[in-house]
Every structure is written in C-alpha cells, then in structure tokens.
C-alpha positions, -999 to +999 in steps of 0.1 A: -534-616-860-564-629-842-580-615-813-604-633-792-624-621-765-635-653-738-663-633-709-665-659-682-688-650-651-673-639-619-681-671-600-662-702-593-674-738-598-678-746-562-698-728-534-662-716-521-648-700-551-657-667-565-636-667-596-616-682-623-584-693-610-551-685-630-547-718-640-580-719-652-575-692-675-541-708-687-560-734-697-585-714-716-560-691-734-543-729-746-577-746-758-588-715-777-554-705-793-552-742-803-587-744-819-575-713-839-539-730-847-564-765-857-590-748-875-577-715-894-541-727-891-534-695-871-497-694-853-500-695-815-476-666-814-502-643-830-532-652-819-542-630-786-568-640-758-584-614-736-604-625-706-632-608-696-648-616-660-684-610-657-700-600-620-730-624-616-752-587-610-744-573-647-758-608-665-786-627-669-810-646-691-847-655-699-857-624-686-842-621-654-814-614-634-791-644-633-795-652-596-832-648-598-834-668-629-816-700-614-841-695-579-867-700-600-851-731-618-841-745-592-881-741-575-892-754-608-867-787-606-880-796-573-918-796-583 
C-alpha cells in the first residue's frame, strides 16, 4: 500500500486565490495514483495521497525567504 505525500504551497495561481482549490487537489490525487497504477502497477484502491499545504512564510529557497527571494528575481529580470 503506497503512501504518498504531495506539499503544495499555500498560494493560488492567480493574484486572487490563496489556495489549492478542491478540484485541484482531485486532480492531483488522480495524476499521482495513476503514475503509481502506470509505473509500479500499484491498484488505485491502495494507493493513498495526503496533501500537504505549505504557508508561503514557512518556505523558501536560495537562501531566502520565498517572498524575498522572488523580489529579488523579479528586480534582477527587469535589469
């Protein structure tokens, strides 16, 4: 029985949204069960998905806090 763990952020994709929708995470739970049905011929009825939101404070990368990190990417990209 398969258990996979998916951490999305906490933030939509548009300025308006501040999460994953349900359907969103339908669809997620359905692509990643079927890569495990395709690829280790793993029955969709035992594999589990857990979805795990992520605030956009309590992540980052390259050094920095996420928010900080994509100011300064975006300052970079316009020079």
């Amino acid at each position: 029985m398969p258990i996979v763990t998916v951490q999305v952020t906490r933030e939509g994709t548009t300025p308006d949204r501040n999460s994953v929708t349900a359907e969103e995470k339908a669809a997620i739970i359905k692509g990643v069960s079927q890569v495990l049905l395709d690829v280790l011929n793993k029955p969709l009825e035992s594999t589990y998905v857990v979805i795990e939101e992520v605030d956009l404070d309590n992540w980052g990368w390259g050094g920095l806090p996420t928010v900080q990190y994509r100011k300064q990417r975006a300052a970079a990209a316009k020079s």
